[in-house]
C-alpha positions, 0 to 999 in steps of 0.5 A: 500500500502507498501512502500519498505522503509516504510515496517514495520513501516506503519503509519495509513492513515489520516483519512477523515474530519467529517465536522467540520473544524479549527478555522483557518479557521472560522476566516479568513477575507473574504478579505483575497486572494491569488489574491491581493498578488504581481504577481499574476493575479487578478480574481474574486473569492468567497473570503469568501468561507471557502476553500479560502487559506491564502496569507500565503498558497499561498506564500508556494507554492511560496517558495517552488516552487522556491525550486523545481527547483533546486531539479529538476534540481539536479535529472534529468540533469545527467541522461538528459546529460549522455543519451540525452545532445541534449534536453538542446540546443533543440530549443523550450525550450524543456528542460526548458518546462520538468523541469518546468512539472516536478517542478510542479508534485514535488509540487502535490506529496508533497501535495499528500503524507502529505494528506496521511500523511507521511512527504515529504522526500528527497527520495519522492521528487525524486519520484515526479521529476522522474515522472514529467520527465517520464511524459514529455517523454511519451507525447512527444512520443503521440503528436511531431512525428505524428500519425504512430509515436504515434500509434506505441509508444503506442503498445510499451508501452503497451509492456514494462507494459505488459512484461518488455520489451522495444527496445531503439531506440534513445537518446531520449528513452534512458533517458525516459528508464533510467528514468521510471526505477528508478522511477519504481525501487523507489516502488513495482509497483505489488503492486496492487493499484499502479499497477491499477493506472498505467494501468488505466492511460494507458488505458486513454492516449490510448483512448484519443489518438485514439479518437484524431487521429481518429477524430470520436469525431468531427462527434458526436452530440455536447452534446455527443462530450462535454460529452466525451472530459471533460470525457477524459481530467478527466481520463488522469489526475485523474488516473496521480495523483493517480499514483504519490501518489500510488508511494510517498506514502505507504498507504492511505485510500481508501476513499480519494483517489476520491478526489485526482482524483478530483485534477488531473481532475481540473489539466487537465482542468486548463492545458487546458484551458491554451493551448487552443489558442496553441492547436487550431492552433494544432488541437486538441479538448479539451471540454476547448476549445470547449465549448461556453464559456471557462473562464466560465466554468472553473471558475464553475469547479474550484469552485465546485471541490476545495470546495468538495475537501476542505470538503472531504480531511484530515484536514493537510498541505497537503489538505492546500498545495493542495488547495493553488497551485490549486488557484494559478494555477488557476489564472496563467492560466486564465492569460496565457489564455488572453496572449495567445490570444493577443500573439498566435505566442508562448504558452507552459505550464509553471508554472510562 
């Protein structure tokens, strides 16, 4: 993939890891855990697996997260208050819940681009808080406006990747117009890995949604049922990160790429396990909130997708950075995930 600043001056992908991993890591005292720093929520985890990050990792992801929210803000509230003013006052902490989607994406495409191996400038940094945005929007259209709504949003879409064309209707689309336009003038989306990525995200969020608003999912038999919803949740978030890292990133190795799709998939059920209470009162079936025993069965994901990622990224900062926010999310969403039950009259995914 070629970069349109970075044409000309490409630099090799990382390569991936031959098995043998940093002393760092071989020394690490089991005890340490991101669990026992302040703040974070307590959960059992395998404390002396060789993927388990540093308090120091964790604390990272800390710091920086703080950070990101003022860049986020700097790149998406002139275009918020130039072309749609009223979702800072919207009721539901609309605005609030975009920037914090979006503070999270800047922090993925962090890991994301080092994992490639390239350093994570100011440039990139608007890339991933530009697509946190985009994504808000999109998903608002799918889900807050009803199913004539979303069916109709989806040929559009399907329209504007196809030709081009988009038909601005409301402010509302104004700034999901105005901001998919830098973010697409950000990169050569012809390229055709980015290219790809993009239609195959597509046609993902398409086939979830139908499926939803459908309802034939509910009429299967339960092991086919379960099959395909955790298949959906995998697709729509696995092709999310290989789209940021396709626009952040100017190459990378076409082996690493399963691994980050490994990332977004865990993302989706992490996101999901979280909402589960606020998705239920919505209905919508999610294999989180549909298998028998939830909190179980992320802890198993979790486990088995964050040691293949330990062992099957690059050895950098990146596969650190990774894995350390995915911990931490981890963690913070099993909390949202007992508040939500003692609490289900308000619940939206935030990081915090």
């Amino acid at each position: 993939m070629n970069d349109r600043d970075d044409r000309g001056k490409n630099r090799p992908a990382a390569t991936t890891p031959s098995g043998r991993d940093s002393a760092r890591v071989r020394d690490r005292p089991a005890s340490a855990s991101p669990v026992n720093l302040s703040g974070v929520p307590r959960v059992a985890l395998p404390g002396d697996a060789p993927w388990h990050p540093d308090p120091a990792e964790i604390e990272k992801v800390e710091t920086l997260m703080r950070g990101y929210r003022g860049t986020v803000v700097a790149c998406l509230e002139p275009a918020v208050r130039a072309h749609y003013p009223e979702l800072i006052e919207s009721p539901g902490d609309e605005y609030r819940k975009m920037l914090e989607l979006s503070t999270k994406m800047t922090l993925v495409g962090h890991a994301c681009c080092e994992i490639a191996g390239y350093p994570y400038d100011e440039r990139r940094r608007t890339i991933g808080s530009l697509f946190g945005g985009c994504c808000f929007l999109a998903d608002s259209f799918i889900d807050d406006f009803g199913p004539d709504a979303t069916r109709e949003y989806l040929e559009r879409i399907e329209l504007l990747l196809t030709t081009g064309w988009f038909d601005v209707r409301t402010d509302r689309e104004r700034l999901f117009y105005a901001i998919v336009s830098r973010l697409f003038a950000s990169r050569d989306v012809l390229d055709p890995i980015l290219r790809q990525a993009i239609l195959l995200l597509f046609e993902a969020q398409k086939r979830d949604t139908e499926l939803r608003l459908s309802g034939d999912v509910a009429l299967l038999p339960r092991r086919q049922q379960l099959s395909l919803l955790r298949h959906c949740a995998r697709d729509r978030s696995g092709h999310a990160i290989t789209v940021l890292t396709g626009f952040v990133a100017p190459e990378i190795a076409l082996s690493v790429l399963p691994y980050l799709f490994t990332a977004g998939a865990m993302i989706m059920h992490i996101d999901d396990h979280g909402d589960c209470y606020s998705d239920l009162r919505h209905g919508r079936l999610t294999y989180l909130n549909q298998v028998r025993n939830p909190g179980a069965t992320l802890r198993k994901i979790f486990v088995e997708h964050i040691a293949r990622l330990h062992a099957g990224l690059p050895i950098n900062s990146g596969r650190d950075l990774m894995i350390a926010f995915l911990t931490r999310y981890f963690v913070t969403r099993l909390e949202k995930h007992r508040l939500q039950k003692e609490r289900s009259d308000s619940a939206w995914a935030v990081y915090e």
